[in-house]
N, C-alpha and C positions, 0 to 999 in steps of 0.2 A: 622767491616762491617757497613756501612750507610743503615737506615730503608731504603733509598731511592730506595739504587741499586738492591732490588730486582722488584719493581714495576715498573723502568723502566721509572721514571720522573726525570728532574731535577730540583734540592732545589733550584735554582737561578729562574728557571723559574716559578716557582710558585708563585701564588700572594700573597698569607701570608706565608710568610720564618719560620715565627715560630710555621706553623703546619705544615710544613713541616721538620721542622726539625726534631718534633715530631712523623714521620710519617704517622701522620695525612692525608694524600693528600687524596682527591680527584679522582678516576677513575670512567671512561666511563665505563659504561656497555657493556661490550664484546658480539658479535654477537654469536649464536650458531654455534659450531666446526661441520663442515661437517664430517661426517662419509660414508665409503665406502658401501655399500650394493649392491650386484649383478650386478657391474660394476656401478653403478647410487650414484651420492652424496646422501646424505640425513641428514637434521638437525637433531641434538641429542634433541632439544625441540621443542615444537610445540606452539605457539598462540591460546590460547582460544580467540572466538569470545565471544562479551558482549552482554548477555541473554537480550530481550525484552518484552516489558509488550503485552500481546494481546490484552485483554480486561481487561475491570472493570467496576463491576454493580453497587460501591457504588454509593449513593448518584443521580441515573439516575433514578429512579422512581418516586422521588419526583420532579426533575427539569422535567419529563413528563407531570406530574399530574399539575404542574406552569402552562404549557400551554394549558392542558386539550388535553385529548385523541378523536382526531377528527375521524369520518367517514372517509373512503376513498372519494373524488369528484367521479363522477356518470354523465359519459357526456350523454348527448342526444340521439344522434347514435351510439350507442358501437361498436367497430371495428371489421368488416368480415372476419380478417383475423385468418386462421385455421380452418375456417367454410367449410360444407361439400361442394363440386363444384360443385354439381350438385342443390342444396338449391340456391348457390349464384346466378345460369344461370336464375332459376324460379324466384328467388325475382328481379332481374334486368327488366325482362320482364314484371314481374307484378306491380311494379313499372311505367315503362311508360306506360300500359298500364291504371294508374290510372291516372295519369297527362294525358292523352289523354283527359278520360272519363270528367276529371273537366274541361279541356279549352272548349271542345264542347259544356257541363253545361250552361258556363260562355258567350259564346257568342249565346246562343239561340238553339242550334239544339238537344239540347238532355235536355228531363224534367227530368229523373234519374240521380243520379250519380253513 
């Protein structure tokens, strides 16, 4: 009996005849055999998926500390929004009525501001 005939290749086809003669050959990795389970196929192995790195703290303190740990920026008018509505209605109103008070100032009719 030929090493061959049980794996199922032929010695002719092969591209080194003398590991093949050897039995040596060559085979593909065969799929997983389906198996029957409560009418539904299902592979006898399963594919692990390749674990990922999440984080890493090495070495991240020091390349922080390179650029120096800033303040947060700090704008001028900080944003109204989630503020109370009834704060927002009053400060709106009192607002123009401050620009009011300054243009009258500004053009003579009023000595306070």
């Amino acid at each position: 009996m030929n090493a061959l005939s049980n794996c199922g290749e032929d010695a002719s086809r092969h591209p080194n005849p003398e590991l093949a003669a050897l039995g040596q050959v060559h085979r593909p990795k065969s799929s997983p055999t389906p198996v029957q389970v409560n009418n539904s196929l299902v592979a006898t192995h399963t594919v692990k998926m390749a674990k990922s790195k999440n984080a890493s703290q090495h070495h991240a303190n020091r390349k922080n500390l390179r650029n120096g740990i800033k303040k947060p920026k700090t704008h001028r008018y900080p944003s109204l929004k989630g503020v109370d509505p009834k704060f927002r209605r009053n400060h709106r109103h009192a607002l123009h009525g401050t620009a009011k008070a300054l243009r009258e100032r500004k053009e003579g009719k009023r000595e306070v501001a």
